[in-house]
C-alpha positions as CSV (number, residue, x, y, z in Angstrom):
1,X,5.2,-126.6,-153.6
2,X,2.1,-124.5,-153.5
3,X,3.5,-121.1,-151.9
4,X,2.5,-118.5,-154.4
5,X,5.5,-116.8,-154.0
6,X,8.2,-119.8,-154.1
7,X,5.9,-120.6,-157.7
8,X,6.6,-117.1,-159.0
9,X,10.4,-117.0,-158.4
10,X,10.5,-120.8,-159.6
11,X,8.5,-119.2,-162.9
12,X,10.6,-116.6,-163.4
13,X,14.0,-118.1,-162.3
14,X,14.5,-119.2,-166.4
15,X,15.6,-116.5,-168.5
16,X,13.5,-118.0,-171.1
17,X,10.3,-117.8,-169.3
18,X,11.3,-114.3,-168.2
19,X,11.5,-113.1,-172.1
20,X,8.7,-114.8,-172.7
21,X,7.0,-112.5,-169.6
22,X,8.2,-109.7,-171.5
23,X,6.5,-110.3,-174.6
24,X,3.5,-111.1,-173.1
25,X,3.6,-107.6,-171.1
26,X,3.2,-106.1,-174.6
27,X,0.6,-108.2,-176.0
28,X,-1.1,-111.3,-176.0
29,X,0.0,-114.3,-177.7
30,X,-0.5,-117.8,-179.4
31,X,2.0,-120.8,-178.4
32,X,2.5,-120.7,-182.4
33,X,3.8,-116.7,-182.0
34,X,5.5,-117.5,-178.8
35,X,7.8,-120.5,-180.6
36,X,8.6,-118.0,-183.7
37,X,10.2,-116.0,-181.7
38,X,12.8,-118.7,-179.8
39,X,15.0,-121.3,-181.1
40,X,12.7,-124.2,-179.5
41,X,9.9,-126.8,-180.1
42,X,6.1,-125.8,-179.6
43,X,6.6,-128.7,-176.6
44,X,9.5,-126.6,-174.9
45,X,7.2,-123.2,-175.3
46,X,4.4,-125.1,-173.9
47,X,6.1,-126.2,-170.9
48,X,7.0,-123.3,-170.5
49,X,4.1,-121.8,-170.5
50,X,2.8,-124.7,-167.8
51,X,5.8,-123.4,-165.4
52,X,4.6,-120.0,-165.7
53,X,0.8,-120.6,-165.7
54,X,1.9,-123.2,-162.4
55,X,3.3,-119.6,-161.2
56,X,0.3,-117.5,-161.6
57,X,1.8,-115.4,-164.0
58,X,-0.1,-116.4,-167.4
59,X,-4.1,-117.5,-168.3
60,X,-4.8,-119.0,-171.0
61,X,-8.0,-118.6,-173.1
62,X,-9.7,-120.2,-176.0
63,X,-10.0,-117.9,-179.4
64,X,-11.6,-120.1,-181.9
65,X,-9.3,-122.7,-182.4
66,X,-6.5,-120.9,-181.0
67,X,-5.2,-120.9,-177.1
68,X,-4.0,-117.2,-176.6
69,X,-1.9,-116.4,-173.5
70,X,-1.9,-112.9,-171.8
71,X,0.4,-112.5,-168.6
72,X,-1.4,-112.3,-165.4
73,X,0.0,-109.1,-163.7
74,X,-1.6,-110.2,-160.3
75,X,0.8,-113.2,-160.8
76,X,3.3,-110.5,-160.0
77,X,1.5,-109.6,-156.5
78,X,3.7,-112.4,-154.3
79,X,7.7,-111.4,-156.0
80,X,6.4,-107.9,-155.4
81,X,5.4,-108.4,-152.0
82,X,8.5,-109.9,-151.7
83,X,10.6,-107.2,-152.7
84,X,8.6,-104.8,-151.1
85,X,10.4,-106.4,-148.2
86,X,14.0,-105.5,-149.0
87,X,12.9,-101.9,-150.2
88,X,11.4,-101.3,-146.6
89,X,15.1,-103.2,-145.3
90,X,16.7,-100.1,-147.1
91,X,14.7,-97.2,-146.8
92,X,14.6,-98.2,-142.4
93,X,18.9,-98.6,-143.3
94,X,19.4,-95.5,-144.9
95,X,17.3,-93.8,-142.6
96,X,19.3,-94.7,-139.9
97,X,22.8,-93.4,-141.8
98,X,21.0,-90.2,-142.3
99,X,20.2,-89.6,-138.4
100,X,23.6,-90.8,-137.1
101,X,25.5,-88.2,-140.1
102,X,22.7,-85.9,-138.8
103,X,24.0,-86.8,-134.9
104,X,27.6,-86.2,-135.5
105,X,29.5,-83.0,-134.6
106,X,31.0,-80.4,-137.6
């Protein structure tokens, strides 16, 4: 599997990795601050982190002893893309309503 985009939605298709997308949107973070905020192992937070990193959504960087993680917001660029899609779907859809209410007689 080494579509970008099918590696995003696999990243974010855990709700766990999706909180943990959250909380990196707001800062940076250690694995040790990532595992006090969840119920789970350092391990489980780390593979975690592998799945999201795999996704393009996460670097990691080396502070001291310390491996902080930041999310990667061009990670993002492929679900968006994505998306994009089905917002293009609807607007061409709604467009189409509007001119056929437009088209009919009072």
């Amino acid at each position: 599997m080494t579509d970008p985009t099918q590696l995003a939605f696999r990243a974010l298709a855990d709700p766990t990795r999706r909180d943990i997308v959250r909380l990196l949107a707001r800062d940076e973070m250690t694995i040790g601050q990532l595992t006090d905020k969840f119920d789970m192992t350092r391990a489980a937070v780390r593979k975690h982190l592998t799945v999201l990193g795999d996704g393009g959504l996460v670097t990691v960087r080396t502070r001291g002893r310390e491996r902080v993680t930041r999310l990667d917001p061009a990670g993002m660029a492929p679900v968006l893309d994505w998306l994009r899609y089905f917002d293009r779907f609807w607007d061409d859809r709604l467009n189409d309503l509007q001119k056929a209410i437009e088209r009919k007689p009072k």
